[in-house]
Structure formats: structure tokens, C-alpha cells
N, C-alpha and C positions, 0 to 999 in steps of 0.2 A: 845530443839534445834535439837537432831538429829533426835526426832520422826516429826516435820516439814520439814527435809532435806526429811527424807525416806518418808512420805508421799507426796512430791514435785514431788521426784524421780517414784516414783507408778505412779502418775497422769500423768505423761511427756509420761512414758513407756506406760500403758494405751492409750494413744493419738496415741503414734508410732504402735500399735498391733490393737488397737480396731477400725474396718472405715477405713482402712486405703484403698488408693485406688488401689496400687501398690499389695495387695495382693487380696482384693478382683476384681480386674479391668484385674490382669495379671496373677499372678498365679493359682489361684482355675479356673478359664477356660481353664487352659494351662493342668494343671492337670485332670481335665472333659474331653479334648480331647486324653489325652495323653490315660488315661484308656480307651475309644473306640477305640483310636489305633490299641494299644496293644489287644482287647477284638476281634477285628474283626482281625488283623492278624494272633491269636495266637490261639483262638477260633472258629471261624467261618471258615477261610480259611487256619488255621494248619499250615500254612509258608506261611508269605506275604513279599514282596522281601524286606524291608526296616529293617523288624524285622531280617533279615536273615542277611544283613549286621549290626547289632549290635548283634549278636549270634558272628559272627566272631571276631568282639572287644572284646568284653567280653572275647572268649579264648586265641586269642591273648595276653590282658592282664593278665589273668590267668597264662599263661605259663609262661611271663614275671619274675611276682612275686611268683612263686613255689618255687624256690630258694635262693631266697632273705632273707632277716630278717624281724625280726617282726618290727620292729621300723619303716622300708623302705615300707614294707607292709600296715603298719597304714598311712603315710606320703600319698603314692599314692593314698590312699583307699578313702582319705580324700579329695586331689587334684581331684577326677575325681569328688565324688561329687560336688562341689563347682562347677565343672564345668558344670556339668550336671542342676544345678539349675541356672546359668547364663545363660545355654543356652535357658532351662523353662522362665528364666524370659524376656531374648529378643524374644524368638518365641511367648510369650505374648503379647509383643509389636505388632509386625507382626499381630497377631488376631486382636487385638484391635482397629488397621487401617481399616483390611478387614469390620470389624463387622461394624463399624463407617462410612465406606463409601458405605455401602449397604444398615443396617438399618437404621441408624441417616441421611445419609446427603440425601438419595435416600428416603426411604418408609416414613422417619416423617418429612425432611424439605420440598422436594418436593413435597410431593401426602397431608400426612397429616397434614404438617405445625405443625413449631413450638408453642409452647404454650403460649409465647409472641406474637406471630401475630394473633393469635385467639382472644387474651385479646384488641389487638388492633384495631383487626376486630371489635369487640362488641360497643366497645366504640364509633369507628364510622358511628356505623348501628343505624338505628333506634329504636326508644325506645321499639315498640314492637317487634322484633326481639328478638327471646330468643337464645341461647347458640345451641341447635339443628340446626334453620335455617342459623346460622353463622356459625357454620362447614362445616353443608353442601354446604354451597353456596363457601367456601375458597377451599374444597376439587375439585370440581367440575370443575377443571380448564380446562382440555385436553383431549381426548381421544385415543391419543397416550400414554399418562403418564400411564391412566386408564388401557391402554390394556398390557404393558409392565408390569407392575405389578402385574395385577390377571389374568391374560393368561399366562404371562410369566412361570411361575410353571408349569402351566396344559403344555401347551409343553413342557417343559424341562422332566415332566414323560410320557410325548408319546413318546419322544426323548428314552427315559429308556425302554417304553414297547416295541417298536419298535427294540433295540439294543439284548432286550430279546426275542424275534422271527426269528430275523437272526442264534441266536442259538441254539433254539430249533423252527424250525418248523413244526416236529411235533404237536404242540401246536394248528399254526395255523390252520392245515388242522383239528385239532379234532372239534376248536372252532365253523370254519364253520358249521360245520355238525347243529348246533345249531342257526335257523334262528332267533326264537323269542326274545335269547340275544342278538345278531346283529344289531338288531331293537331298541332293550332297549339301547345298547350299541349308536348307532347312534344320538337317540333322547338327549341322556345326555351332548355326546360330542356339539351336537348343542343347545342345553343347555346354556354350558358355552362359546360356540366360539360366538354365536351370539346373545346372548340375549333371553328377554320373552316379548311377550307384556305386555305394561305396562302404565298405564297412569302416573306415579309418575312424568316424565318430567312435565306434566300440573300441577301437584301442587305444584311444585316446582319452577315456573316460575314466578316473581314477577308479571306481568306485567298482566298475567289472561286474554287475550286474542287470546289465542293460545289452547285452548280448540278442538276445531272442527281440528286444524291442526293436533293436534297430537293424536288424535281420528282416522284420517287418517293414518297417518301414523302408527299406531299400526295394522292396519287394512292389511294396506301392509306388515309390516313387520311379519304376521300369515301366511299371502298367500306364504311369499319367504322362511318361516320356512317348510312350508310343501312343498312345491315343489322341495327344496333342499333334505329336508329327504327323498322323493321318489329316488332324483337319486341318490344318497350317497346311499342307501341302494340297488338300483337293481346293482351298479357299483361294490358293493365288493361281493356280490352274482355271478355276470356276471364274474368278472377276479379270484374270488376266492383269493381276498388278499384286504390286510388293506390300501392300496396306496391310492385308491381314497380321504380317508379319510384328508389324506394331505392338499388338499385344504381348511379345516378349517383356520389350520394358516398362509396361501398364502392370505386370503380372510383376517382376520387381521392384516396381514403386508400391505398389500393395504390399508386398512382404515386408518390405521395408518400414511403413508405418504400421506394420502388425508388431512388428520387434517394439518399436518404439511404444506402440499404445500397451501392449502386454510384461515389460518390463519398470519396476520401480527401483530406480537410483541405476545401480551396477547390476540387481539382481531382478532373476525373473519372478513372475506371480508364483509361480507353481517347479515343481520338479519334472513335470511332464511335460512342460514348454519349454524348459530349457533343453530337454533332451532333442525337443525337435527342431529348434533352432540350432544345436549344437550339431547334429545330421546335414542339417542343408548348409552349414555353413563350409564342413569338412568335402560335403560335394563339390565347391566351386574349383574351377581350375585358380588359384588363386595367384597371378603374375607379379604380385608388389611379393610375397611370400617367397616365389621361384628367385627372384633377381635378389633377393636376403639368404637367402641359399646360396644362391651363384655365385657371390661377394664375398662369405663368411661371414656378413651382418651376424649378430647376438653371439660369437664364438667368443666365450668369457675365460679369464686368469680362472686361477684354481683358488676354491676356499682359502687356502692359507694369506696368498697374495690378497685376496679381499678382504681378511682378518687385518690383515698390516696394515695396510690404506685407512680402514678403519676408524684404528687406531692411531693414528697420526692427527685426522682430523677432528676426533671424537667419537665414540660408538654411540654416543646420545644422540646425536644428528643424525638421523638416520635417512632421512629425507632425502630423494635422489637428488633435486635442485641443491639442496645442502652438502652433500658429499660432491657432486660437480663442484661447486664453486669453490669450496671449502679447497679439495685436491688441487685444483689451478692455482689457486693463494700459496698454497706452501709448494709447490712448484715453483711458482714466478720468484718466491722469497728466499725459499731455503734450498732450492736449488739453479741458480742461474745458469749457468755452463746447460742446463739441460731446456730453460726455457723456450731457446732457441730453435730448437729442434721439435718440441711439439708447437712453436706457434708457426716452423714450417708445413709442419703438417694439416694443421686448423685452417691457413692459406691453400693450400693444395685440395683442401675437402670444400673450402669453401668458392673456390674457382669452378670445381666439375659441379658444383651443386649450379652455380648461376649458369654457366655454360649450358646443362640441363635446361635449366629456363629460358635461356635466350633461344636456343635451337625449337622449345616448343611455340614461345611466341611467335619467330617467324614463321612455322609452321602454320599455326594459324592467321598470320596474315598471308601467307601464302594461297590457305584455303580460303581465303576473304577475299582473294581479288579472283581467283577463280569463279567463284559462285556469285560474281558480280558482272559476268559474263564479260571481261577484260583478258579470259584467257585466248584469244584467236588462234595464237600460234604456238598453243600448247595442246600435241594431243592427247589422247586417251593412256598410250604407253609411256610418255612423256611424265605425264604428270602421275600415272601411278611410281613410277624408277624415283623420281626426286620426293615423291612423299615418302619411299620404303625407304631410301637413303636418311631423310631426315628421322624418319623414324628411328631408324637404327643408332644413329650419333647421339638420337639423347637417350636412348636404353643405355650404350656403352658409355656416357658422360654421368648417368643413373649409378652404373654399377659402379662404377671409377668414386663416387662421391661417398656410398654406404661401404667399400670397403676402407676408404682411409679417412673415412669418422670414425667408424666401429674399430675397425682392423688395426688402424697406427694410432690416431689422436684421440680417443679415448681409454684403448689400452696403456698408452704409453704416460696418461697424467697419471692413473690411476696405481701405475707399477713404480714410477719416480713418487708417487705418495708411500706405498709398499716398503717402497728403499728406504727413504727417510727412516720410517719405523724400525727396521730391522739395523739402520747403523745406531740409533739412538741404543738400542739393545743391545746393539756390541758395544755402544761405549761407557755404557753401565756394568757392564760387563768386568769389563779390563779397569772402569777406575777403581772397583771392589777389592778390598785389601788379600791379600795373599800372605801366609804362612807358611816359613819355612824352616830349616832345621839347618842352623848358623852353632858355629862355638862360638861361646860367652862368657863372659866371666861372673862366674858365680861365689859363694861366700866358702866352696869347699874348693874350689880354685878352678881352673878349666874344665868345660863341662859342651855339652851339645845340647842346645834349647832350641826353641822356637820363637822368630824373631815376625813380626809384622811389614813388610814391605806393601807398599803401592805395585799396582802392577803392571804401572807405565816404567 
């Protein structure tokens, strides 16, 4: 009896420590930021103004309990922690929204859509339509959405290299000196502000008869690549500064509210506007697209399995938010033993998603105390090594989070939804009566009939 209590008690406790979301969701990325904090205040820039008002707490309290007793000693010691970890666990909260309303409700319901509406996409796409041409065709919605997303960055670090030459311009005037990188430099940035020719809009256009147009227009848009990179480059040659360059992101805020002004609802005015916004948008290098790629983001079960799910939940419902939550319910209900394992995975997706966010925010207080000229004893190589590194952890904390959304804890509600279905059907199956050929006794005397059995 009481080795059933005490194994009861393990399993409870197990369940409270192990998945759990509140530690891995809130704390371990409160923690992860909390250490860059501390690593770039205390390390990097030797006194950063926040660490300096808890240097003063600390003595403060010190002073306090010098004199004290030990007892009074332990009692406070104990009190601040607790509080110190309540305040980790609500500034956890606090991430957790940020992270959720950038990555989750912006970069995957927005641009890359949820993984319920992809399933849902499929099922009412055409038979040949594989999983590739139905991402791409749901991702492909806007190109405002497009430019806000993977331009968004690339400005925000011109914005950075930009902030970084106000205080050292020395820099500038050495760079110039250096026409050929100017030129490299130039081409790259038009690069990703403006596209590549590209035929991929014509392959991607159901309809196949826009060939020749956008053959055209690739053609134009080589001749305005190179006519722009001539004056972009004699302009920052001619005034000796990076200003001209400005007009890249001026030139996609203008396009941006051209999509916007020239579209009503989902659709555009004309069929000719949409073709040419359907071109510039296939030119972009598009990075949120690559790392959905690189992850296996939008790789979906097969029709049948999404017929099943379906149908468990209802095929009336059709609605992605409804088949999500709907499939969770008969998970959590009609399958327990499996609960567990997709809500370690939802923990697991929802850890690298905030860790993503904690790693960018300190990044950007990173670059806040840099350009607040408090970097003295960080150089030029210095601070480019620790921004690629940080950069890099939350690409890899990025892809870490859309593969095991996409990858494990949404395939995997969706396939235990599936199950359900198809045991309901086996067991419809087997309780349907069965006919057999039994001797009987009949009124001419022993004979061979057919008898009814169950078929349990």
C-alpha cells in the first residue's frame, strides 16, 4: 500500500517537474537572458547602468544585515530570494508575450501560417498539389507582409551600422578610400533591397500564361538594377558618405504602401497588378521562407491522415483555430497516455521560441549601450564576433522552435486525432455481426445453416 502511495506521489511529482511549461516556457529563458544581461553588462561593458543599481541593493542590503543575527540573516536571505525568483518568473511572462507577438502571431500566423491552415489548405487544393506548392502559394500573400519581414532586419542593422559611424567616422572616411568594396558593398545591399531576376513568379503562377510577361519584366527589372547601382555608387563616391544609400529603404516603404493602397481585402484591383507584385515578391531573397525550409516548417501528413482528423473532430468545422483546438480536446480527453508527449513537445517549441526572444532582446540592449557610447572597451572586432554569435543563437533557437511546432507538436496532435478515427472504425468494424456456417438443428434433423455471431 504504501509502496502504491509513494509510486503515485513520484508520478504526480514527475508530471509537476518534468514538461512542465511554466519552467520550461518561463523560467529557463528568463534565466538565458538574465545571464546575457549580466555577461554584457558586467563583461563586456564593466558597468552597465541597471547592474549598477543592483551593485547599490546589494550593499544596501549588506549593510542592513551586518549587524543583525544569524536567524534575521537567514529569514532576509531567503525573502529576497523568493523574490528574486517571482520577479524571474513574471518578467518570464513579460518575454513570453513579446516572443508570442513577434514570432507566433507575426512571422508563423501571418507570413507562414499556422499548421492547421496549411492542412487545410491541402485538403482543399487539388489532388496534385503536393505540400510545397500549398505553402508556397498560402505564404505568398502580400508584399508589404514580405518586405516587413526580411527587410525589416536588414534595415534595422543599417539602422546599427549607421549609429556605428556617427561615432566613429573615422571608419567612414578610411572605408572610402576602398572603391571596389563600395561597389561590392552596393551590389549586395541592392541585392536584398530590390530583388534578382528571376523567372520563379512564372512557375509558380497557376494559370501559365504569363510567361512572356514576366520574361518582361525580369528584363526591366536588370536594366533598373543596374542603372540604380551606377548612381548609388558615383553618389556615395561624389558626397563621400553612406546617405545616398538611404534610398533603398525609402524605395521599399514606397512599394510597400503601393501593395497596400492598390489591393482591396486579400485581392488586388486588377490581374496585372497582381502579376507584378507576384514578380517582386518571388525576387526577394526571402530568409523567414529559407529557415521554413531548413526546419521542414509546412511538411504535412498525407490526405488520408487529414481525412481521419477530420473526422474525429467534425468535417463541419472546418476552420483552422477549430480543427486546432478541437484536435487538442480529443487528445487531452480520449487520449491520455498520449497527452503527455505532445504537451512535451508544445514545452520544447515553446522554450526555443522564447529563448529566440530573449537572445534578440539582449541583443538589442546590447546594441543600446553600444550606441550610447558606454562601449569603451569594446572594439570594432569585438563587437562585430559577439553580435554574429548572438545572431546566430537565435537563427538556431528560430529553427529549433518551427521545427518542433511544425515538425512534432502539430503533426503529432493532428495524427493522435487520425488514430482516434480510424480505431473508432476498427471498432465498428469488429462489433458488426458475422455469419457463419454452424450445424443446427433443423425440422429435417441435422443440417448445416448459418448462425449470427458477434465478432468480439
Amino acid at each position: 500500500m504504501l509502496d502504491r502511495v509513494a509510486a503515485t506521489s513520484a508520478s504526480e511529482t514527475g508530471k509537476k517537474l518534468f514538461a512542465h511549461y511554466d519552467y520550461f516556457g518561463y523560467v529557463i529563458p528568463m534565466t538565458w537572458f538574465l545571464f546575457l544581461f549580466v555577461y554584457i553588462e558586467r563583461v563586456l561593458f564593466q558597468q552597465g547602468p541597471l547592474l549598477a543599481l543592483w551593485d547599490r541593493f546589494t550593499t544596501q542590503l549588506a549593510d542592513f544585515l551586518k549587524d543583525k543575527s544569524t536567524p534575521l540573516q537567514i529569514v532576509v536571505s531567503v525573502a529576497v530570494l523568493l523574490l528574486a525568483f517571482n520577479l524571474m518568473y513574471i518578467l518570464g511572462h513579460v518575454l513570453n508575450g513579446i516572443s508570442a507577438l513577434f514570432l507566433d502571431r507575426l512571422l508563423v500566423k501571418k507570413y507562414l501560417k499556422y499548421p492547421t491552415e496549411l492542412y487545410l489548405r491541402k485538403m482543399t487544393s487539388p489532388a496534385s498539389a503536393d505540400s510545397a506548392i500549398v505553402r508556397r502559394a498560402a505564404i505568398e500573400s502580400s508584399y508589404s507582409l514580405t518586405a516587413f519581414l526580411n527587410i525589416g532586419p536588414l534595415v534595422l542593422l543599417e539602422l546599427v551600422g549607421f549609429l556605428v559611424t556617427v561615432r566613429r567616422p573615422d571608419l567612414v572616411q578610411l572605408s572610402l578610400l576602398h572603391t571596389n568594396l563600395i561597389a561590392v558593398a552596393v551590389a549586395v545591399l541592392l541585392r536584398l533591397h530590390c530583388g534578382w531576376p528571376s523567372m520563379r513568379a512564372a512557375r509558380v503562377d497557376e494559370e501559365g500564361d504569363y510567361v512572356h510577361q514576366y520574361a518582361l519584366l525580369r528584363k526591366w527589372h536588370a536594366v533598373f538594377l543596374l542603372w540604380l547601382f551606377l548612381l548609388l555608387y558615383t553618389a556615395v563616391l561624389a558626397f563621400h558618405s553612406y546617405w545616398p544609400l538611404a534610398v533603398l529603404p525609402i524605395l521599399n516603404l514606397i512599394l510597400a504602401f503601393m501593395d497596400k493602397a492598390l489591393r482591396e481585402g486579400v485581392d488586388y484591383r486588377s490581374k496585372i497588378i497582381e502579376k507584378h507584385f507576384l514578380y517582386l515578391r518571388c525576387t526577394f531573397q526571402s530568409w523567414v521562407y529559407f529557415c521554413a525550409q531548413l526546419s521542414g516548417y509546412g511538411h504535412m501528413p498525407s490526405r488520408e491522415t487529414l481525412g481521419a482528423a477530420l473526422s474525429t473532430v467534425g468535417a463541419s468545422r472546418s476552420t483552422p483555430s477549430d480543427f486546432w483546438w478541437l484536435s487538442s480536446i480529443c487528445l487531452e480527453n480520449l487520449a491520455p497516455r498520449s497527452h503527455p508527449t505532445a504537451y512535451h513537445f508544445m514545452s520544447l517549441s515553446g522554450m526555443n521560441r522564447n529563448l529566440c526572444g530573449s537572445t534578440l532582446l539582449a541583443i538589442g540592449h546590447f546594441l543600446g549601450l553600444y550606441c550610447a557610447e558606454r562601449g569603451h572597451h569594446v572594439n570594432a572586432a569585438g563587437f562585430t564576433a559577439f553580435l554574429l554569435v548572438m545572431l546566430s543563437l537565435a537563427l538556431l533557437f528560430l529553427l529549433r522552435y518551427l521545427y518542433l511546432y511544425s515538425g512534432y507538436y502539430s503533426k503529432f496532435v493532428v495524427r493522435v486525432a487520425a488514430f482516434l478515427a480510424l480505431q473508432e472504425d476498427a471498432r465498428r468494424v469488429t462489433a458488426s455481426p458475422v455469419w457463419r456456417p454452424e450445424k443446427v438443428q433443423t425440422l429435417e434433423g441435422n443440417g448445416i445453416g448459418w448462425v449470427q455471431h458477434s465478432a468480439k
